[in-house]
mmCIF file of the N, C-alpha and C atoms, coordinates in Angstrom:
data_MODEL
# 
_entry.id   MODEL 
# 
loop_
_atom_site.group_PDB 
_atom_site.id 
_atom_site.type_symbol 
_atom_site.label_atom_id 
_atom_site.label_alt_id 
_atom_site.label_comp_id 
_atom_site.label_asym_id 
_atom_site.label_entity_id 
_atom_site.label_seq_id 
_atom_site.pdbx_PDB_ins_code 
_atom_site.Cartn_x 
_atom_site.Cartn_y 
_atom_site.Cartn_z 
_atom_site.occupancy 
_atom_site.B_iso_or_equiv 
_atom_site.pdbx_formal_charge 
_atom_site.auth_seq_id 
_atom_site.auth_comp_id 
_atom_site.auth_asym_id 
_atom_site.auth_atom_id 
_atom_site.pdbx_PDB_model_num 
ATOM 1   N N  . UNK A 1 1  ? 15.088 -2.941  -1.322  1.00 0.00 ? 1  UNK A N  1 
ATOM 2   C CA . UNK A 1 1  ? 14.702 -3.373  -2.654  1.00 0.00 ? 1  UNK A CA 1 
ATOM 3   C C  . UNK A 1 1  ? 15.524 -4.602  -3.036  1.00 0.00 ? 1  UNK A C  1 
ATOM 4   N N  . UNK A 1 2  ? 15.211 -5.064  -3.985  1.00 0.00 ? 2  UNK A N  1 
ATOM 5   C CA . UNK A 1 2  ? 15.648 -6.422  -4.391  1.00 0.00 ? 2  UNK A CA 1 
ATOM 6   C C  . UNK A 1 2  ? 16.656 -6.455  -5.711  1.00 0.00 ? 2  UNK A C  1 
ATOM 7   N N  . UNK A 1 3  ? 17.183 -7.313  -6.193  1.00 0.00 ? 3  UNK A N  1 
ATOM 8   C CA . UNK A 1 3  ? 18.314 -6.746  -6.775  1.00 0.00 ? 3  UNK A CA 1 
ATOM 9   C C  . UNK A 1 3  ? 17.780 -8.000  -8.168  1.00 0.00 ? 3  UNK A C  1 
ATOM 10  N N  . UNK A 1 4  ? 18.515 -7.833  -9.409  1.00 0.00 ? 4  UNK A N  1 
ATOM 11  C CA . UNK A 1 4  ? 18.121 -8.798  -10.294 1.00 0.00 ? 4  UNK A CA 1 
ATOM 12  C C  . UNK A 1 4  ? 18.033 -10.000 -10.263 1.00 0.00 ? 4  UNK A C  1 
ATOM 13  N N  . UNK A 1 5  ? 19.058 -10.511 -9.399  1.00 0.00 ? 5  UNK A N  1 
ATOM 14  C CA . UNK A 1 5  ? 19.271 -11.593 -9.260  1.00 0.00 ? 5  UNK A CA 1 
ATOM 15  C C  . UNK A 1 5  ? 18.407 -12.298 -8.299  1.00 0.00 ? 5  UNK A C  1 
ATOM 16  N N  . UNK A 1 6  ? 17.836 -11.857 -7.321  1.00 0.00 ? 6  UNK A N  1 
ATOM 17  C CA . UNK A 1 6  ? 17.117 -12.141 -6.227  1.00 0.00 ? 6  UNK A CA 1 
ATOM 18  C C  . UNK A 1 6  ? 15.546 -12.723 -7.150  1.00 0.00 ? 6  UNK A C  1 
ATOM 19  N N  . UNK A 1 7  ? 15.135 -11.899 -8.352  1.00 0.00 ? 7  UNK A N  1 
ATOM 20  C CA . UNK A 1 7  ? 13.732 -12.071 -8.920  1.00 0.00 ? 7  UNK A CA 1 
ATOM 21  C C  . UNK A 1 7  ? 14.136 -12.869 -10.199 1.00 0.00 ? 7  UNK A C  1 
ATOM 22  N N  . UNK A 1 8  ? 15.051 -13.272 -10.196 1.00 0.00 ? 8  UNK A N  1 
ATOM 23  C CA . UNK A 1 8  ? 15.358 -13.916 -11.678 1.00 0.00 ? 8  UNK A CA 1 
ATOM 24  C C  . UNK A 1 8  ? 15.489 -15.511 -11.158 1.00 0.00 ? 8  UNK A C  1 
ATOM 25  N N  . UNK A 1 9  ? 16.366 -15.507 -10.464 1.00 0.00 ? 9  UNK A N  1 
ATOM 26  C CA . UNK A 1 9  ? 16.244 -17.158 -10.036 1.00 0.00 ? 9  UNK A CA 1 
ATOM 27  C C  . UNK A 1 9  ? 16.682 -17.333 -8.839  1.00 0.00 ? 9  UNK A C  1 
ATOM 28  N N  . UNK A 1 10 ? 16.328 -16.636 -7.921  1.00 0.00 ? 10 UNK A N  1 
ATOM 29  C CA . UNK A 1 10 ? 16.532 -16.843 -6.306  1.00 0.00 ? 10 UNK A CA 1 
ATOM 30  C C  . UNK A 1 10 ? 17.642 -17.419 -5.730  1.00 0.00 ? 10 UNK A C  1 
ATOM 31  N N  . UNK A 1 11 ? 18.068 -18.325 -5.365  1.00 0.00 ? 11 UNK A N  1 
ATOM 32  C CA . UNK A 1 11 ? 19.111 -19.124 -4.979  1.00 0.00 ? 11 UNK A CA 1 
ATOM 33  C C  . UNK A 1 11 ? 19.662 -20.320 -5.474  1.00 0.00 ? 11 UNK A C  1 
ATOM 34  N N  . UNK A 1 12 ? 19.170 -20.705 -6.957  1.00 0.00 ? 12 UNK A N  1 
ATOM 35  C CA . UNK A 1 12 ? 18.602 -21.666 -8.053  1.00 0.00 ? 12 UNK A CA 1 
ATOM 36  C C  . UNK A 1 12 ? 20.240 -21.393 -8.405  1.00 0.00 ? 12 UNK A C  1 
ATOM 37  N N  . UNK A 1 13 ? 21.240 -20.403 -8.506  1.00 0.00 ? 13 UNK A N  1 
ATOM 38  C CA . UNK A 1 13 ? 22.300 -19.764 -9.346  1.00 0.00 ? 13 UNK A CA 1 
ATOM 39  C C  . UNK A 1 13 ? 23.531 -20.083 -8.375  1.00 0.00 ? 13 UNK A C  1 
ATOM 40  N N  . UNK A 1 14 ? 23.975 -20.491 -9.080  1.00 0.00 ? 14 UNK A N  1 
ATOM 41  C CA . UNK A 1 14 ? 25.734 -20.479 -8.233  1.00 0.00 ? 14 UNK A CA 1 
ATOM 42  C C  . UNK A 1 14 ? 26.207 -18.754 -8.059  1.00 0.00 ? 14 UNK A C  1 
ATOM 43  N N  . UNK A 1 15 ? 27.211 -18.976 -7.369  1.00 0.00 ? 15 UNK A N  1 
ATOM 44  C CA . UNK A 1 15 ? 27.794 -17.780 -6.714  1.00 0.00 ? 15 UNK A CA 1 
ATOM 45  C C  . UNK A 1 15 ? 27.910 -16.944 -8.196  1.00 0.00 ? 15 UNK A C  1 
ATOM 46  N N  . UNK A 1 16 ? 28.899 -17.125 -9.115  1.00 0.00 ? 16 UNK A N  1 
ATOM 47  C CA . UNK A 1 16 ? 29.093 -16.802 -9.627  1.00 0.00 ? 16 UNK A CA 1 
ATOM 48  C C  . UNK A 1 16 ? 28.066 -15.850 -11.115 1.00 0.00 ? 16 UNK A C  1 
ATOM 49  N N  . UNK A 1 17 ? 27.351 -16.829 -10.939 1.00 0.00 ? 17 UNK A N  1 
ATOM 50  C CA . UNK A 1 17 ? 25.953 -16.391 -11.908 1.00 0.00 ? 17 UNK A CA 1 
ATOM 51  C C  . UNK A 1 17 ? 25.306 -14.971 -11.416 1.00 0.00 ? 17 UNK A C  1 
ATOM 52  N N  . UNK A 1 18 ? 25.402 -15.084 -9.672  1.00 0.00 ? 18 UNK A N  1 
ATOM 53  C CA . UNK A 1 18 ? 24.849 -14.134 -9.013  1.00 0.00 ? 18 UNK A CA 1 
ATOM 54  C C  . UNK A 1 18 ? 25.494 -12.964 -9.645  1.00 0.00 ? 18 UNK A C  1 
ATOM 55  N N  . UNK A 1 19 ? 26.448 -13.183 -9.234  1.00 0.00 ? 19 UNK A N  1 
ATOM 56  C CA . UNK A 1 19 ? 27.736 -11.644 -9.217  1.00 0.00 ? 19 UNK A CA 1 
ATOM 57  C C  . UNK A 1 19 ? 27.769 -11.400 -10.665 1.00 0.00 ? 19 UNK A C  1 
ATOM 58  N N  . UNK A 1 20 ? 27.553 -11.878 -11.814 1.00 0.00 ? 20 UNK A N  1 
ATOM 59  C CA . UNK A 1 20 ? 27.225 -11.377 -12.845 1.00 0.00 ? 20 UNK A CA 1 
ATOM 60  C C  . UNK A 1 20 ? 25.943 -11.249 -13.369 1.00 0.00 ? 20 UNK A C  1 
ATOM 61  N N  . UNK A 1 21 ? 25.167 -11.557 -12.723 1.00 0.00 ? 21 UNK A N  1 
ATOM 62  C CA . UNK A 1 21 ? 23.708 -10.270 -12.775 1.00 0.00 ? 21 UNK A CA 1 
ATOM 63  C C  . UNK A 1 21 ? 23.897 -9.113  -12.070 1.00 0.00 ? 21 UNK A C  1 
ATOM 64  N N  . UNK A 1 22 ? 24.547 -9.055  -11.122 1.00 0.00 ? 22 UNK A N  1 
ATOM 65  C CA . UNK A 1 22 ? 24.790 -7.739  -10.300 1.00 0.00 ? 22 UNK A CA 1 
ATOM 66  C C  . UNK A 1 22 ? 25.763 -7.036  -11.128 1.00 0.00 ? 22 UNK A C  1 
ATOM 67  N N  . UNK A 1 23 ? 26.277 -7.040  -11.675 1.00 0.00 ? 23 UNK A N  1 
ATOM 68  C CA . UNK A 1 23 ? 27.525 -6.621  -13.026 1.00 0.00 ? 23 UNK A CA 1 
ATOM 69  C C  . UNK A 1 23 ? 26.500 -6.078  -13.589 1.00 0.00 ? 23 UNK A C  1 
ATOM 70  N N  . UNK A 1 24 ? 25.782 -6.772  -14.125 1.00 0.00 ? 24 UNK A N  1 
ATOM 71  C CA . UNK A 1 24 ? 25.042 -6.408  -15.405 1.00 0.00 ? 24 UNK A CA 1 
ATOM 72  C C  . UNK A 1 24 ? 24.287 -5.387  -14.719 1.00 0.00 ? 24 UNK A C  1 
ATOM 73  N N  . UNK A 1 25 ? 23.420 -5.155  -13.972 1.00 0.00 ? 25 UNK A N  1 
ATOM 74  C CA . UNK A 1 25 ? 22.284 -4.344  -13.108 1.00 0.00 ? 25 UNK A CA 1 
ATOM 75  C C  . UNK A 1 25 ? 23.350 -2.858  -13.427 1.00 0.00 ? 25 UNK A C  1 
ATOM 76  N N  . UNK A 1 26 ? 24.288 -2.926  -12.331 1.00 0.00 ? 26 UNK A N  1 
ATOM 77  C CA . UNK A 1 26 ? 25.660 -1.996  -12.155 1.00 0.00 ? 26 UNK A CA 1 
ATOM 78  C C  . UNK A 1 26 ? 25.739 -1.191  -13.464 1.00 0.00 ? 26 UNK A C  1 
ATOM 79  N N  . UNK A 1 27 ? 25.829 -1.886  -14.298 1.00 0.00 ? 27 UNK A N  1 
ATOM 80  C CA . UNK A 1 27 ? 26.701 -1.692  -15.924 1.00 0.00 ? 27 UNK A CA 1 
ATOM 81  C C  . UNK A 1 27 ? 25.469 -0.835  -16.681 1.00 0.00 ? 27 UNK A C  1 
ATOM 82  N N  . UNK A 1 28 ? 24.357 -1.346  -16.647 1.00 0.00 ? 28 UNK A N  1 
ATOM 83  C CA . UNK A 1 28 ? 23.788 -0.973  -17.630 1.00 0.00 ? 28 UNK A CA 1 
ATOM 84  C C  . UNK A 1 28 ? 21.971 -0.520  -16.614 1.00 0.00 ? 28 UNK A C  1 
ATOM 85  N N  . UNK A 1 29 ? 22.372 0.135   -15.491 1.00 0.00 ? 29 UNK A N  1 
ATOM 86  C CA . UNK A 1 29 ? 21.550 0.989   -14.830 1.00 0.00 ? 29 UNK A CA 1 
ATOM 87  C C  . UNK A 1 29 ? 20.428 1.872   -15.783 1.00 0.00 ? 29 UNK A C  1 
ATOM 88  N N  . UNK A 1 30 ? 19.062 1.525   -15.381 1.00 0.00 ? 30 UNK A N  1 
ATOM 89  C CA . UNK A 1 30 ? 18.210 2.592   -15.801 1.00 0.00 ? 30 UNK A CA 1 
ATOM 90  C C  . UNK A 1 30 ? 16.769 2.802   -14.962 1.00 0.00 ? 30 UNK A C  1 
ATOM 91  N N  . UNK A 1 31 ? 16.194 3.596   -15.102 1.00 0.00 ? 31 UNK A N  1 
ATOM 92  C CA . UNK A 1 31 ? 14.979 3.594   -13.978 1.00 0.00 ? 31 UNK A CA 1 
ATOM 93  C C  . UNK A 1 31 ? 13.859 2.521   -14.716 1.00 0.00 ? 31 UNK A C  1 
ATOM 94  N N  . UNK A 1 32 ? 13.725 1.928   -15.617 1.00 0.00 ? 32 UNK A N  1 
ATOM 95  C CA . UNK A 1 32 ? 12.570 0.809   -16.164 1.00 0.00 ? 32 UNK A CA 1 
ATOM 96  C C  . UNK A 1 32 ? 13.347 -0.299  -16.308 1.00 0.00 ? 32 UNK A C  1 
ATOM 97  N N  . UNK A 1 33 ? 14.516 -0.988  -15.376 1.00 0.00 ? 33 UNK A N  1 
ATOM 98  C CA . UNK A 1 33 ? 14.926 -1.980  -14.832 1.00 0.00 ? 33 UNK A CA 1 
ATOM 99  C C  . UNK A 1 33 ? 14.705 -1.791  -13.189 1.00 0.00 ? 33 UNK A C  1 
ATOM 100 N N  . UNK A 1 34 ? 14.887 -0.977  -13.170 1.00 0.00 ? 34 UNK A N  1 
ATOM 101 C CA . UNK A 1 34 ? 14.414 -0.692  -11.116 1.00 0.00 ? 34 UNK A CA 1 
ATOM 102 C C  . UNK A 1 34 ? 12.828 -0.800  -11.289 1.00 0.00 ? 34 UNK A C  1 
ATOM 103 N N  . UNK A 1 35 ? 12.230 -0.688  -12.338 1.00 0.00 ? 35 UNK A N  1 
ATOM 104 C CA . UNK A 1 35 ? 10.274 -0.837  -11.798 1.00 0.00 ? 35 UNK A CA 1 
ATOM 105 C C  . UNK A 1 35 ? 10.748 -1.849  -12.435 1.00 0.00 ? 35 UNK A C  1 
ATOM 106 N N  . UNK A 1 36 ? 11.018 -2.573  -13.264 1.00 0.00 ? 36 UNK A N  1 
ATOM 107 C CA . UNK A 1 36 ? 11.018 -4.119  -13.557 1.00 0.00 ? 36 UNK A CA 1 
ATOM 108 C C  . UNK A 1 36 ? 11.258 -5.033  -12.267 1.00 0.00 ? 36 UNK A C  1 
ATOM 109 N N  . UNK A 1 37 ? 12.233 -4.638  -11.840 1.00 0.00 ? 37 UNK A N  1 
ATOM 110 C CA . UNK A 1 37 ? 12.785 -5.779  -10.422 1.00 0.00 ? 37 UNK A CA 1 
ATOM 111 C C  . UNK A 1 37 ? 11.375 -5.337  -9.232  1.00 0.00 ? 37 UNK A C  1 
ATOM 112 N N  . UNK A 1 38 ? 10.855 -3.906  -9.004  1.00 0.00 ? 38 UNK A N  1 
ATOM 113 C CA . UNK A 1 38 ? 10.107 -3.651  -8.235  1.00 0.00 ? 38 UNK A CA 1 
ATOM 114 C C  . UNK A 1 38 ? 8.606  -4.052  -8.336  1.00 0.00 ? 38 UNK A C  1 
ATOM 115 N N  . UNK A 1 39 ? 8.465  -4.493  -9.662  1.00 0.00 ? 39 UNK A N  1 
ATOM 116 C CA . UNK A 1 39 ? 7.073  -4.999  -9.824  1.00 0.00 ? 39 UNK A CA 1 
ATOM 117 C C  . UNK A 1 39 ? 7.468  -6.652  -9.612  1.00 0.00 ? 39 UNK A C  1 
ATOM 118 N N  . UNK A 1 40 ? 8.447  -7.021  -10.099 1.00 0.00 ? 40 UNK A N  1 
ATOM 119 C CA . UNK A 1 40 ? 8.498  -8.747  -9.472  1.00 0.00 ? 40 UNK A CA 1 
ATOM 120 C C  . UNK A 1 40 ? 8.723  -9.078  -7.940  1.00 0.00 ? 40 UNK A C  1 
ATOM 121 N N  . UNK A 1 41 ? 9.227  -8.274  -7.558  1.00 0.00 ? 41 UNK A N  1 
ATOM 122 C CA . UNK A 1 41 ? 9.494  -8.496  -5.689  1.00 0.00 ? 41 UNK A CA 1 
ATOM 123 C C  . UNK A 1 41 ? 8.572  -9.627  -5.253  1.00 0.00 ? 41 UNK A C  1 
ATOM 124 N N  . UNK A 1 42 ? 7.385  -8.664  -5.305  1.00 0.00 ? 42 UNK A N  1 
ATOM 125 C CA . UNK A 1 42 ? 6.353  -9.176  -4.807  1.00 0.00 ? 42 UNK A CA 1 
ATOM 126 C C  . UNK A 1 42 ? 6.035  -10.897 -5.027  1.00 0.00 ? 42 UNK A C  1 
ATOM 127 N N  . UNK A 1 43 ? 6.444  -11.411 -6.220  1.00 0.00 ? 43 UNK A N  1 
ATOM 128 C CA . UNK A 1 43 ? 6.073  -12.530 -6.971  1.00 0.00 ? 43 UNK A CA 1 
ATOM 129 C C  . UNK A 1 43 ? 7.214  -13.676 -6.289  1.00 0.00 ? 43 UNK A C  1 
ATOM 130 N N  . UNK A 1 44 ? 8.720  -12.809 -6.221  1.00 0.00 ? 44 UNK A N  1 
ATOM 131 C CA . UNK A 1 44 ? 9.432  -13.278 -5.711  1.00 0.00 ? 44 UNK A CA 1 
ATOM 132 C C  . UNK A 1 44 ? 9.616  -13.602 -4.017  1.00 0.00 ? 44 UNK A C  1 
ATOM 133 N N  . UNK A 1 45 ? 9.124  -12.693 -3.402  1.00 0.00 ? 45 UNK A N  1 
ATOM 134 C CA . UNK A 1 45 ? 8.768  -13.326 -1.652  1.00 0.00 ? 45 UNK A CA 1 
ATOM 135 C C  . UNK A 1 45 ? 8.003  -14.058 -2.043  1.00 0.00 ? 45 UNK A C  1 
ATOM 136 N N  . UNK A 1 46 ? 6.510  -14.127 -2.476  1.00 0.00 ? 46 UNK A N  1 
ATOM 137 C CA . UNK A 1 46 ? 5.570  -15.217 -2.279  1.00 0.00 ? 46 UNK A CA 1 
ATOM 138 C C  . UNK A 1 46 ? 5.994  -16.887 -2.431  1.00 0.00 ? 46 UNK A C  1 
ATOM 139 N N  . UNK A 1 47 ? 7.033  -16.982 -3.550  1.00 0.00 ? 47 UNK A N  1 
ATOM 140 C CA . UNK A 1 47 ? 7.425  -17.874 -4.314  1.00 0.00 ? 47 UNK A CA 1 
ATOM 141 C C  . UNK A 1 47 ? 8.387  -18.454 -3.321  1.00 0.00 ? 47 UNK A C  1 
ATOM 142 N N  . UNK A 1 48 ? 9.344  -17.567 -2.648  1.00 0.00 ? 48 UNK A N  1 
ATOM 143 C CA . UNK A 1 48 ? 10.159 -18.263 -1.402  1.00 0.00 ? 48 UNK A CA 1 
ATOM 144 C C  . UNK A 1 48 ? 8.965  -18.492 0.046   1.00 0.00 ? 48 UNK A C  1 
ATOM 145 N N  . UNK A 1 49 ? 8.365  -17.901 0.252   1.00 0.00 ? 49 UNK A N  1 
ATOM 146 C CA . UNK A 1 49 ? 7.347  -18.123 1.324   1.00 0.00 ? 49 UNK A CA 1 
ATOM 147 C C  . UNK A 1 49 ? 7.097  -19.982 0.938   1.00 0.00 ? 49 UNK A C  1 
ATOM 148 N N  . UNK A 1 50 ? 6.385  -19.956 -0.046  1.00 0.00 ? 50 UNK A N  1 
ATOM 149 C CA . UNK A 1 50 ? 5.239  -20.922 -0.486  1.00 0.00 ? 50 UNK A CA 1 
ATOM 150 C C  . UNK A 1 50 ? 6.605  -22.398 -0.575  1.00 0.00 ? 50 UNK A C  1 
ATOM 151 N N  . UNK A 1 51 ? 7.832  -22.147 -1.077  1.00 0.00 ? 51 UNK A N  1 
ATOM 152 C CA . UNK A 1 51 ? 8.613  -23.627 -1.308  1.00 0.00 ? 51 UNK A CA 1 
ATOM 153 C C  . UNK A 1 51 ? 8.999  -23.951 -0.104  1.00 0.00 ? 51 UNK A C  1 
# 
């Protein structure tokens, strides 16, 4: 599975930006942020495929 940061702005984010979306994910865990990231996946491979 894909993590927030991966569907929010791909590799667009400095290191640091990363590791505090992953904080945040960590921190404030719930199951309708896991179908949030799991319904964008999809949007997010296509989008790295296609650039």
């Amino acid at each position: 599975m894909t993590g927030l940061w991966q569907v929010s702005a791909r590799s667009d984010l400095p290191w640091e930006e990363m590791a505090l979306l992953d904080r945040h994910y960590v921190e404030n865990h719930w199951l309708g942020m896991d179908l949030a990231i799991l319904a964008q996946t999809p949007r997010a491979v296509y989008r790295q495929r296609v650039a």
